[in-house]
N, CA and C atoms as an extended XYZ file, in Angstrom:
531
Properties=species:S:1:pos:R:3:atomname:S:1:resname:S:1:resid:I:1 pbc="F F F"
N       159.453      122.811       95.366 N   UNK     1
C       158.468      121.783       95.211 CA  UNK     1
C       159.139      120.422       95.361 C   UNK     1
N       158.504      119.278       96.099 N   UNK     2
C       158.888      117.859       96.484 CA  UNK     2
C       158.594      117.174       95.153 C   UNK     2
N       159.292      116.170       94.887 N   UNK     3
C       159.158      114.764       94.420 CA  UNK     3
C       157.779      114.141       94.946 C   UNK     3
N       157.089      114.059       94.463 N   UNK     4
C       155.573      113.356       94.895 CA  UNK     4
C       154.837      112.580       94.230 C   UNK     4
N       155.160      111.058       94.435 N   UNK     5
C       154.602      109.998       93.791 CA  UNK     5
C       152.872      109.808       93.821 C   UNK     5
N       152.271      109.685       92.422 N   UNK     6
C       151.008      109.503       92.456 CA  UNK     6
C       150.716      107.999       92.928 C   UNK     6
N       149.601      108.160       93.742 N   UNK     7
C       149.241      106.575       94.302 CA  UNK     7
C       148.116      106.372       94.091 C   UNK     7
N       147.718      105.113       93.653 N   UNK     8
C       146.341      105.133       93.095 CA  UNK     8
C       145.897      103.708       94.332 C   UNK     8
N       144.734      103.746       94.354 N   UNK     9
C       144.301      102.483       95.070 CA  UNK     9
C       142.844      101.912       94.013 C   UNK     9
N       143.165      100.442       93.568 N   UNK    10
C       142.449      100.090       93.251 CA  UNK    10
C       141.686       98.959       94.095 C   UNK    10
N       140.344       98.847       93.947 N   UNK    11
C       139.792       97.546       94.421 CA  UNK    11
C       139.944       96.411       93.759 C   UNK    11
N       140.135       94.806       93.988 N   UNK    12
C       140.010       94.140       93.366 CA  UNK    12
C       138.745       93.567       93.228 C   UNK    12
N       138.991       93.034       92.035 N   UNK    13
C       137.506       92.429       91.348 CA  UNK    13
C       137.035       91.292       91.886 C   UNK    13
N       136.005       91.198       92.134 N   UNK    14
C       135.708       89.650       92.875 CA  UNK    14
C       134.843       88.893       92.006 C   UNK    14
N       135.800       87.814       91.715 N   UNK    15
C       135.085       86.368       90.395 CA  UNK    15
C       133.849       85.754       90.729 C   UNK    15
N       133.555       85.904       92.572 N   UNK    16
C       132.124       85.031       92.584 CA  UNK    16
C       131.215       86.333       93.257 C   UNK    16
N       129.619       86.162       92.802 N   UNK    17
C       129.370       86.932       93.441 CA  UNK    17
C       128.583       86.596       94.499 C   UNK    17
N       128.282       87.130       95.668 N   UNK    18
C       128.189       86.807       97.106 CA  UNK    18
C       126.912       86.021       97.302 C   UNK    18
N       127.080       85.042       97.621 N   UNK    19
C       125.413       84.031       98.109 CA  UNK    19
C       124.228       85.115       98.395 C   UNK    19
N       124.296       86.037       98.841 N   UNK    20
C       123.143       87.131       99.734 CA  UNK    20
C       122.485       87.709       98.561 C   UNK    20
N       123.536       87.748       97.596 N   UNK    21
C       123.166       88.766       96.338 CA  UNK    21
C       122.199       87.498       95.400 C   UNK    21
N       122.332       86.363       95.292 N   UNK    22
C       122.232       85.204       94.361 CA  UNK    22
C       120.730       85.324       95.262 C   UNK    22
N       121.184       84.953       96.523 N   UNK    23
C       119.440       83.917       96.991 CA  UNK    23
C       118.367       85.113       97.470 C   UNK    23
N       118.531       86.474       96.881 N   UNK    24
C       117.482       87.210       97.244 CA  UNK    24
C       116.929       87.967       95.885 C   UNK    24
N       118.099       87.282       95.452 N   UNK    25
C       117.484       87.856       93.688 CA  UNK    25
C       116.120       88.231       93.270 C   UNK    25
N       115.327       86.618       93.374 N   UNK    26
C       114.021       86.694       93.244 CA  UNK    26
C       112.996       86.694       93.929 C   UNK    26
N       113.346       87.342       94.363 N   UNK    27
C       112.054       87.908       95.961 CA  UNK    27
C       112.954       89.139       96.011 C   UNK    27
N       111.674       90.142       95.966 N   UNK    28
C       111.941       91.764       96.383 CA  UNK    28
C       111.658       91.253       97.859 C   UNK    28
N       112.640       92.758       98.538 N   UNK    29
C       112.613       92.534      100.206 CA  UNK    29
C       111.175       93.403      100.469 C   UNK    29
N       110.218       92.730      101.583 N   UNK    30
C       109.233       93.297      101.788 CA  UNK    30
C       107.999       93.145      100.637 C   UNK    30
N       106.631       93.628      101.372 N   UNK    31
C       105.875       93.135      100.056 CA  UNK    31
C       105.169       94.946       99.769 C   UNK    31
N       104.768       94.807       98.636 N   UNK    32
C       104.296       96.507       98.139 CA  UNK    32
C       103.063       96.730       98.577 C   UNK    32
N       103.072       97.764       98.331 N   UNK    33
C       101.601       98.355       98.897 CA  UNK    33
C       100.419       97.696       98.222 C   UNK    33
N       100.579       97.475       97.155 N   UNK    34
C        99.474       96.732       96.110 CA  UNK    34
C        99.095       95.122       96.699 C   UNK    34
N        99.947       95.020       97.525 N   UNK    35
C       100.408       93.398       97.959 CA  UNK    35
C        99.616       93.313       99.170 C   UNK    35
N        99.435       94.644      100.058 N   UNK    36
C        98.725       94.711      101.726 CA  UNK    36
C        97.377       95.670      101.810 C   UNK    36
N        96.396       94.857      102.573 N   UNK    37
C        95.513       95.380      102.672 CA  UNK    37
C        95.851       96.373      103.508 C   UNK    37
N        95.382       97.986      103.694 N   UNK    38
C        95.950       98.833      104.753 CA  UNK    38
C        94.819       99.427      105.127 C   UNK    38
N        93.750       99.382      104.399 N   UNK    39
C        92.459      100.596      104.841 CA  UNK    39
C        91.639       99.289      106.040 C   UNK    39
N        90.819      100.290      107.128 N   UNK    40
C        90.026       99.769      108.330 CA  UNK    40
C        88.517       98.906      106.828 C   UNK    40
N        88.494       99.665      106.156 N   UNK    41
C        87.082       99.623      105.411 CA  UNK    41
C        87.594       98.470      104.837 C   UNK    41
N        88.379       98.171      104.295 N   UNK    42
C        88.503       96.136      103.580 CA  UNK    42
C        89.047       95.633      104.243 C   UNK    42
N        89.835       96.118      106.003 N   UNK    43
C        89.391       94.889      106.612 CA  UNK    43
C        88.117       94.305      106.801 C   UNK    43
N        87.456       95.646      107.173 N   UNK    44
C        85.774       95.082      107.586 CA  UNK    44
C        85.173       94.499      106.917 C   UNK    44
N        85.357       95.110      105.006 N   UNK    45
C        84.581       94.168      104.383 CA  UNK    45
C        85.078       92.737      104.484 C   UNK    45
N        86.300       92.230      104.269 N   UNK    46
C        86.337       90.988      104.673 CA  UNK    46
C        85.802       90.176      105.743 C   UNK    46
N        85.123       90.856      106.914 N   UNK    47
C        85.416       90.213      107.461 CA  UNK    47
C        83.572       89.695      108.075 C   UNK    47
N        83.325       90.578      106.916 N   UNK    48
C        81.430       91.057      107.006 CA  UNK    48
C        80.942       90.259      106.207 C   UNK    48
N        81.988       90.054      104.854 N   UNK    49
C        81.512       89.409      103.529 CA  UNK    49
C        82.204       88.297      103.078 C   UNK    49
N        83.027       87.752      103.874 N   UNK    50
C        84.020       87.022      103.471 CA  UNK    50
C        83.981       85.993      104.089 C   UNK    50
N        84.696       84.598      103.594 N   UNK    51
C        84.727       83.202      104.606 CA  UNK    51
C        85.644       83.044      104.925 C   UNK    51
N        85.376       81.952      105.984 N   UNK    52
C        86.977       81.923      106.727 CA  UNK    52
C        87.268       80.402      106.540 C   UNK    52
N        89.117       80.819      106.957 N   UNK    53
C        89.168       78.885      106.906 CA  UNK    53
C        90.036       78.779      108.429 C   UNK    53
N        90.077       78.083      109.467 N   UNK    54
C        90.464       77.672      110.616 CA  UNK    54
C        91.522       77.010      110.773 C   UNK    54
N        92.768       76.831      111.223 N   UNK    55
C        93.402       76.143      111.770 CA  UNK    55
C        93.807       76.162      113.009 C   UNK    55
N        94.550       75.263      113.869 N   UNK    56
C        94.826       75.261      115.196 CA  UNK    56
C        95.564       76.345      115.693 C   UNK    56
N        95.938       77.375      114.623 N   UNK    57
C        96.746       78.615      115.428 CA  UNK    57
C        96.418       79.800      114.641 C   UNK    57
N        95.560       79.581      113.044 N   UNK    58
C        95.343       80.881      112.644 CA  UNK    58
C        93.883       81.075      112.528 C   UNK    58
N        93.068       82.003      111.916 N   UNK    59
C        91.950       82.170      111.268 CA  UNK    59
C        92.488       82.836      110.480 C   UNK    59
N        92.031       82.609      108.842 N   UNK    60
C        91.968       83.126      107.595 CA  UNK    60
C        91.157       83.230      107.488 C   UNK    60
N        90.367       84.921      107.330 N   UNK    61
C        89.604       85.358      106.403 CA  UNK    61
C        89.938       85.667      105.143 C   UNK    61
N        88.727       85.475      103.751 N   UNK    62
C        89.066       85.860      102.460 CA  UNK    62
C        87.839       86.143      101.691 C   UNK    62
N        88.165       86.941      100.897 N   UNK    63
C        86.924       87.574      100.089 CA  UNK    63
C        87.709       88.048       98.660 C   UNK    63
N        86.648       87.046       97.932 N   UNK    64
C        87.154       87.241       96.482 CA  UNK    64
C        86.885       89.003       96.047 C   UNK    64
N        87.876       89.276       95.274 N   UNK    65
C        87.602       90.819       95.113 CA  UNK    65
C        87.391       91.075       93.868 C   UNK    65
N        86.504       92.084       93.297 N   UNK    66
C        85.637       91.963       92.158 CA  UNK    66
C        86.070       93.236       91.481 C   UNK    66
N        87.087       94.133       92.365 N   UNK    67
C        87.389       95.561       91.621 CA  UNK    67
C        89.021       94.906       91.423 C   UNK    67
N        89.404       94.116       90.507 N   UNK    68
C        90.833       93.257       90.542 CA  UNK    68
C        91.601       94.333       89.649 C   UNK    68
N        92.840       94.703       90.212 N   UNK    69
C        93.832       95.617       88.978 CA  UNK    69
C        93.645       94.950       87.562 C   UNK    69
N        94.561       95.798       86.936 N   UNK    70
C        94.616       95.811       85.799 CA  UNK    70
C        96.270       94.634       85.779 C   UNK    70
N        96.243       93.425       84.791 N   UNK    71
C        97.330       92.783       84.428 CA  UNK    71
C        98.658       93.270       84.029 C   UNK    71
N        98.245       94.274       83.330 N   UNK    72
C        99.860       95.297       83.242 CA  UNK    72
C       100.638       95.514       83.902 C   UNK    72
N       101.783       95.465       84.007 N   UNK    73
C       102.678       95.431       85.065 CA  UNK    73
C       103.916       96.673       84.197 C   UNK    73
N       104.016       97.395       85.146 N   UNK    74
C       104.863       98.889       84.846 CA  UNK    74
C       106.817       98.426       84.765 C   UNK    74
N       106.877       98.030       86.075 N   UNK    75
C       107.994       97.140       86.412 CA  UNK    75
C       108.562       96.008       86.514 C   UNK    75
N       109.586       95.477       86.378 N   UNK    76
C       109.797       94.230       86.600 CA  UNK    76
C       109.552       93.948       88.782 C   UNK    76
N       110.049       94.899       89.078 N   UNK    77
C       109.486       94.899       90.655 CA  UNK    77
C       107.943       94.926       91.364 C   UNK    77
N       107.016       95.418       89.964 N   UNK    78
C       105.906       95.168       90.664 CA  UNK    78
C       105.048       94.295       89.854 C   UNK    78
N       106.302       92.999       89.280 N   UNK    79
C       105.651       91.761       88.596 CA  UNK    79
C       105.504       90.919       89.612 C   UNK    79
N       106.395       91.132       90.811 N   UNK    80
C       106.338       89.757       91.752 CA  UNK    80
C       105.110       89.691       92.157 C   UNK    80
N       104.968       87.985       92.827 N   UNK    81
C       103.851       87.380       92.980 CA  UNK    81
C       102.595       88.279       93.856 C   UNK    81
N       103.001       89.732       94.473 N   UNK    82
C       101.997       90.317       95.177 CA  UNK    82
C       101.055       90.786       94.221 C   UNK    82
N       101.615       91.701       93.743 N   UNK    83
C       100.766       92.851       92.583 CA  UNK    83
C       100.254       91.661       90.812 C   UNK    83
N       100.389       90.417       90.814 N   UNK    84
C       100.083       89.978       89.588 CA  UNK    84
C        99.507       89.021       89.840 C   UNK    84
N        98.790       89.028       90.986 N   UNK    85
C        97.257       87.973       90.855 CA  UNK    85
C        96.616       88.992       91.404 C   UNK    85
N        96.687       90.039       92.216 N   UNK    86
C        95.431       91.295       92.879 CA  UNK    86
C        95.585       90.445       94.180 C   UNK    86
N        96.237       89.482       94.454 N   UNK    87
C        95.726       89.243       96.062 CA  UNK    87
C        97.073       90.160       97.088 C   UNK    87
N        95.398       90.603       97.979 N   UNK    88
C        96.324       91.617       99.273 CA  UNK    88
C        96.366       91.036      100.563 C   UNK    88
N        97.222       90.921      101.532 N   UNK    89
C        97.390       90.415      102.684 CA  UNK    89
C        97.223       91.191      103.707 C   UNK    89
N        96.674       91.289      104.966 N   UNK    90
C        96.613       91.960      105.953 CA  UNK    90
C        96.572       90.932      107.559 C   UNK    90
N        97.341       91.609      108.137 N   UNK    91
C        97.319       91.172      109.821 CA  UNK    91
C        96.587       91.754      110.908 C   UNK    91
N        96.113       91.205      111.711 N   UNK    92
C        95.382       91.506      112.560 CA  UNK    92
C        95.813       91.083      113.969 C   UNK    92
N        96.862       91.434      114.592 N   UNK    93
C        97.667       91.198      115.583 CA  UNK    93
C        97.043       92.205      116.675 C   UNK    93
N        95.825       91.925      117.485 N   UNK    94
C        95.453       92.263      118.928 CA  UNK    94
C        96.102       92.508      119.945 C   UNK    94
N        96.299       93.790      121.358 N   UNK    95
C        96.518       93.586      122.169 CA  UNK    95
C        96.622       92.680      123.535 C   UNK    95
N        95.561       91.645      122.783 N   UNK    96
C        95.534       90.669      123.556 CA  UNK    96
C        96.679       89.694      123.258 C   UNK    96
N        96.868       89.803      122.351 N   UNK    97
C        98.092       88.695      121.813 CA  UNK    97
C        99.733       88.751      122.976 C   UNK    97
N        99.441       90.531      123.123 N   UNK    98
C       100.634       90.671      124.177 CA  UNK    98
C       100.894       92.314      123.969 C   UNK    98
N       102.321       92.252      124.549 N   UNK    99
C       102.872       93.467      124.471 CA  UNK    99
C       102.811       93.896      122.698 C   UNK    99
N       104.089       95.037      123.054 N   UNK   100
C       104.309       95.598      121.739 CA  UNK   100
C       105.242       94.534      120.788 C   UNK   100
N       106.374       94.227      121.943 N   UNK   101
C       106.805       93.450      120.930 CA  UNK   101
C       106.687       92.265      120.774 C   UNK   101
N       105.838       91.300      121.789 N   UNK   102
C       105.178       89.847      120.897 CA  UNK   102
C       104.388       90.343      119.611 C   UNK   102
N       103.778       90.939      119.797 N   UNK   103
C       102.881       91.484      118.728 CA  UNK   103
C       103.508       91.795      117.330 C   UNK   103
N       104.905       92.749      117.627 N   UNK   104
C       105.614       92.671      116.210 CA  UNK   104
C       106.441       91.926      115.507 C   UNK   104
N       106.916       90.649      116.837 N   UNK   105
C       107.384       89.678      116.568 CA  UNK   105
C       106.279       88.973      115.666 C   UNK   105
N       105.221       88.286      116.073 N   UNK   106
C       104.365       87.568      115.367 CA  UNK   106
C       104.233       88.513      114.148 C   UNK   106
N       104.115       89.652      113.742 N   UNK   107
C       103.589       90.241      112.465 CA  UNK   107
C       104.601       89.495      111.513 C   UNK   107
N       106.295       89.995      111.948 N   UNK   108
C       106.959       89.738      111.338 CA  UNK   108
C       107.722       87.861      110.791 C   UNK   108
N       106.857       87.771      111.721 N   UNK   109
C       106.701       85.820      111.254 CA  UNK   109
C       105.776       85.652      110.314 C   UNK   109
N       104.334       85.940      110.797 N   UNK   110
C       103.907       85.824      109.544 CA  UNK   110
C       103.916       86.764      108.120 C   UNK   110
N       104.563       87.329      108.319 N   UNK   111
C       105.126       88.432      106.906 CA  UNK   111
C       106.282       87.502      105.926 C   UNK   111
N       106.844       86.813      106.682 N   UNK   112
C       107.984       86.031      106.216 CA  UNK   112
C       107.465       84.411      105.483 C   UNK   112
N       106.778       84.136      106.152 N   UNK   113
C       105.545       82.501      105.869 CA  UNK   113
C       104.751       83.339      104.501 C   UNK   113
N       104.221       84.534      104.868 N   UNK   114
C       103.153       84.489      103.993 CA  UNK   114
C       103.828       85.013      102.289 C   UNK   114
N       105.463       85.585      102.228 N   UNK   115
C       106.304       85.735      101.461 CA  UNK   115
C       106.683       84.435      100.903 C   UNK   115
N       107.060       83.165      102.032 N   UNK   116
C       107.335       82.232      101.337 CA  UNK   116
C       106.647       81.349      100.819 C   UNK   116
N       105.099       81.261      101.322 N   UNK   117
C       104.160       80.816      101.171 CA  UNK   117
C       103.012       81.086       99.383 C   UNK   117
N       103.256       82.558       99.501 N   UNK   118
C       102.826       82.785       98.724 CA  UNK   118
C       101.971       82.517       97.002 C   UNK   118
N       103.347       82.174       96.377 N   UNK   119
C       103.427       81.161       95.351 CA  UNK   119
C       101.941       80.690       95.401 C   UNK   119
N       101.360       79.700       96.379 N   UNK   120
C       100.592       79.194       96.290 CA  UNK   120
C        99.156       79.368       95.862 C   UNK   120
N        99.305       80.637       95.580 N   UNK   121
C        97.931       81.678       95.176 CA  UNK   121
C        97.993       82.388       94.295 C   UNK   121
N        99.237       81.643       93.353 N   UNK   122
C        99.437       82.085       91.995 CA  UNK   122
C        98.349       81.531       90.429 C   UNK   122
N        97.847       82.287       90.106 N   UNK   123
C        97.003       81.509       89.315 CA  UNK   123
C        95.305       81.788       89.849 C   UNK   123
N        95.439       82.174       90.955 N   UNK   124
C        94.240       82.287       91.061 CA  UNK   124
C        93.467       83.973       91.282 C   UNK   124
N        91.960       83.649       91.272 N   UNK   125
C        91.521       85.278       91.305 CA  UNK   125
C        92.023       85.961       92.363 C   UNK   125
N        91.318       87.124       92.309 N   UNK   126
C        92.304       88.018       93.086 CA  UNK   126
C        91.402       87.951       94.422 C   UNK   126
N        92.146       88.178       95.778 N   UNK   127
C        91.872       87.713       96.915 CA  UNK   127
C        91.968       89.160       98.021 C   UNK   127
N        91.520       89.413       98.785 N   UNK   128
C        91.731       90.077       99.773 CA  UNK   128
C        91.830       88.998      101.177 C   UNK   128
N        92.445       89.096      101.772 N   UNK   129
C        93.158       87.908      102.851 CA  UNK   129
C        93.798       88.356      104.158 C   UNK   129
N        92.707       88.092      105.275 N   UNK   130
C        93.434       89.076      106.612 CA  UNK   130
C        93.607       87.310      107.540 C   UNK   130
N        94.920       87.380      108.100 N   UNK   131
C        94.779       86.559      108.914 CA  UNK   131
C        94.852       87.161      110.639 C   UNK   131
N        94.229       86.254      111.130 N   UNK   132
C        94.019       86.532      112.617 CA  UNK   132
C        94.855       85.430      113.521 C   UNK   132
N        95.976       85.500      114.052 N   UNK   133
C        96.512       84.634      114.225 CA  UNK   133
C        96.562       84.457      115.662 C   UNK   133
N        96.511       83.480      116.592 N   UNK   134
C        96.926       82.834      118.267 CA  UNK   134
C        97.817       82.946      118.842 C   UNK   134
N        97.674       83.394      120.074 N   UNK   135
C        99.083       83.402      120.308 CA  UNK   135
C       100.198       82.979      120.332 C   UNK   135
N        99.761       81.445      120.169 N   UNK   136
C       100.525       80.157      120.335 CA  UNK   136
C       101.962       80.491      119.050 C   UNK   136
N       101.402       81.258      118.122 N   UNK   137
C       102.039       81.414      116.963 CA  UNK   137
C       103.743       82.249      117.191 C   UNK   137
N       103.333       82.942      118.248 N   UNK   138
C       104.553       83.178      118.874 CA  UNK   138
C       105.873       82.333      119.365 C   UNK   138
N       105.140       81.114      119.852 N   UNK   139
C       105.987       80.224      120.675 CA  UNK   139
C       106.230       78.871      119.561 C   UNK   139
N       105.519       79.135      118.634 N   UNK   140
C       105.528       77.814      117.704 CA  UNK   140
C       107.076       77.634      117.059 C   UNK   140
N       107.485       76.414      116.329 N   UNK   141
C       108.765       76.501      115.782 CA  UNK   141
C       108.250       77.085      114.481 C   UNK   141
N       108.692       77.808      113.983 N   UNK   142
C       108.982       78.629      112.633 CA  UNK   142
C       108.326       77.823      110.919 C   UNK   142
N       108.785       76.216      111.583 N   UNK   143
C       108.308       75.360      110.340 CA  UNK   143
C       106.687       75.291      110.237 C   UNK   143
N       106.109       74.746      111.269 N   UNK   144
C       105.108       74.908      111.703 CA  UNK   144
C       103.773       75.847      111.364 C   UNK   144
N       104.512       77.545      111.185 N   UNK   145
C       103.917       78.423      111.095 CA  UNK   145
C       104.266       78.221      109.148 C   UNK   145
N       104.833       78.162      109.029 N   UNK   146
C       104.891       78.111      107.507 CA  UNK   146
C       104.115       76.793      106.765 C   UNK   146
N       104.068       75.644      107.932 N   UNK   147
C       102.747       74.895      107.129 CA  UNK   147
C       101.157       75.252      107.356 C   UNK   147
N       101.386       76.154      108.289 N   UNK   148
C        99.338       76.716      108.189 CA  UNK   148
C        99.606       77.315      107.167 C   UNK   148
N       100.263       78.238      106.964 N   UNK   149
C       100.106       79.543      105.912 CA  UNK   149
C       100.067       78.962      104.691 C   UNK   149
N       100.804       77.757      104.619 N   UNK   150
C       100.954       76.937      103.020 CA  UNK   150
C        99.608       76.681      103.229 C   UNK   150
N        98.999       75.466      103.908 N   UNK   151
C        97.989       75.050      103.947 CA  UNK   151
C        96.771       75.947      103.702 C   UNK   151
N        96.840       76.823      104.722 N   UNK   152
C        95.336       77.804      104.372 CA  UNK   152
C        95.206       78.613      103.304 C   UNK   152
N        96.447       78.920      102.441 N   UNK   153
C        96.997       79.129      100.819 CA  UNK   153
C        96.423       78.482       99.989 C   UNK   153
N        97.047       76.786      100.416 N   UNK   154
C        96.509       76.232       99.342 CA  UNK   154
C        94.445       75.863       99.217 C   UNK   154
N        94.532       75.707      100.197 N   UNK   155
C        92.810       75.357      100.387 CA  UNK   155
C        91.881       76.957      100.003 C   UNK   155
N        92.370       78.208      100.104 N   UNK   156
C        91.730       79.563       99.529 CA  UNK   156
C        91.764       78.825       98.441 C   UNK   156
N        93.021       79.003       97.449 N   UNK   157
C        92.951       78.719       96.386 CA  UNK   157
C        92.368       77.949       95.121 C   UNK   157
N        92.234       76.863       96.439 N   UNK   158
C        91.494       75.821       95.701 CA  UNK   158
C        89.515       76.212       95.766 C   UNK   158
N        88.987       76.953       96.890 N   UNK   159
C        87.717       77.299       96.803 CA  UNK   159
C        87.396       78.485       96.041 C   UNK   159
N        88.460       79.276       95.675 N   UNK   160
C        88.343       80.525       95.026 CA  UNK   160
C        88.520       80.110       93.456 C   UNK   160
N        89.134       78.485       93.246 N   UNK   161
C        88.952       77.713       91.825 CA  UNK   161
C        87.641       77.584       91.644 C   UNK   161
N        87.143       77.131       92.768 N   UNK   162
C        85.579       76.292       92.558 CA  UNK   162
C        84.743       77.265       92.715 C   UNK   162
N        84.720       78.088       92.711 N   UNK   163
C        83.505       79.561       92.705 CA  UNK   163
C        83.894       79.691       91.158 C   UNK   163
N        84.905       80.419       91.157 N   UNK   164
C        85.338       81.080       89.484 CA  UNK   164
C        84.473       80.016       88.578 C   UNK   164
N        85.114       78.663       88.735 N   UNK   165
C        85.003       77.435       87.298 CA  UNK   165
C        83.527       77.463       87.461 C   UNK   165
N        82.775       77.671       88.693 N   UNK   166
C        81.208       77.728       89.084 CA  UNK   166
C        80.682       78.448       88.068 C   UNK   166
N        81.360       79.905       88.542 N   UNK   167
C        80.833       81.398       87.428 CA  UNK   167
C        80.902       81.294       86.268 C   UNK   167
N        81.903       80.238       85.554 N   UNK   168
C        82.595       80.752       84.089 CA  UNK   168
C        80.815       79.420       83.537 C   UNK   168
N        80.880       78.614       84.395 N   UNK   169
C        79.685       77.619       84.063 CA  UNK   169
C        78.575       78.347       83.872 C   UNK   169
N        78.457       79.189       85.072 N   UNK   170
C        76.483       79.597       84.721 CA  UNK   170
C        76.736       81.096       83.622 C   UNK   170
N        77.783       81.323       83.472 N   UNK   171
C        78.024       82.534       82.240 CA  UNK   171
C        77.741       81.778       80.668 C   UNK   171
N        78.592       80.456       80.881 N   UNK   172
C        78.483       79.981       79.366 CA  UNK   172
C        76.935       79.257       79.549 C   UNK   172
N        76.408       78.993       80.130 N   UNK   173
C        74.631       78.524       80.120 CA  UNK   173
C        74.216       80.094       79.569 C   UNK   173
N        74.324       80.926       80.232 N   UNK   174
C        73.815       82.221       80.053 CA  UNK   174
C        73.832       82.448       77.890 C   UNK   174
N        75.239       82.063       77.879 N   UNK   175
C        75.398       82.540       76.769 CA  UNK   175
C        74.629       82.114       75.506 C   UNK   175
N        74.575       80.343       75.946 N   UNK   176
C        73.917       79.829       75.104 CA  UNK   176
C        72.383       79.411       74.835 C   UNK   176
N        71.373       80.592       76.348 N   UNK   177
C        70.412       80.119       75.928 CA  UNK   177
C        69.736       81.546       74.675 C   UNK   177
């Protein structure tokens, strides 16, 4: 039998931890199922029952939704901003828009706007929300597309205030006659 030195290999420890790990902390990657509209039947209803708001490269449809989850939240992952107001997002990216992959290009732009955008529809009732977007949205600079999505965010939000504060009004008349 040989002389046979044990060798160990350790890793070293690293004191900072990596920017990628820090700035994605709070945002889960991707949004949950609770977060996207996926059935043909609430696109339609949105789009049968619902109003829209216009800008130069999108259409937002939205329809306040009246069957809203439950506030409980199971996880800390399905506290983020999708699943804890009830509002769901859906795309509507046409063959007309282009091939396969303009088409998944644009999804994935506005998947990213409507992630960073989001926030903005915090606080309010719960929403079902399909946008229909131009083609132009393809060729646009990136900033651009993230100020419709803010914008047509913030203006839902603000009409889906003024219905609710409407309702909570003719409920408390109700109550007190």
């Amino acid at each position: 039998m040989q002389n046979c030195e044990q060798v160990t290999a350790e890793v070293p420890k690293r004191s900072v931890k990596q920017p990628a790990a820090i700035a994605g902390a709070n945002y889960p990657r991707g949004s949950s199922r609770s977060g996207r509209l996926l059935k043909h039947s609430d696109f339609d209803r949105v789009y049968k029952q619902g109003r829209r708001h216009f800008s130069a490269n999108l259409t937002v449809f939205y329809l306040r939704r009246t069957d809203a989850p439950s506030t409980e939240v199971a996880t800390p992952q399905a506290a983020s901003s999708e699943s804890e107001n009830g509002t769901r997002v859906g795309f509507t990216v046409g063959r007309a828009l282009g091939g396969a992959v303009d088409r998944n290009r644009i999804k994935r732009r506005l998947r990213e706007a409507v992630r960073q955008r989001r926030a903005a529809l915090a606080g309010t009732a719960p929403a079902d929300i399909v946008i229909n977007p131009k083609k132009s949205v393809l060729k646009l600079d990136f900033s651009v597309v993230l100020q419709e999505v803010g914008q047509a965010f913030e203006a839902i939000a603000k009409k889906l205030a003024e219905k609710s504060a409407g309702q909570q009004e003719i409920k408390s008349r109700e109550i007190k006659k």
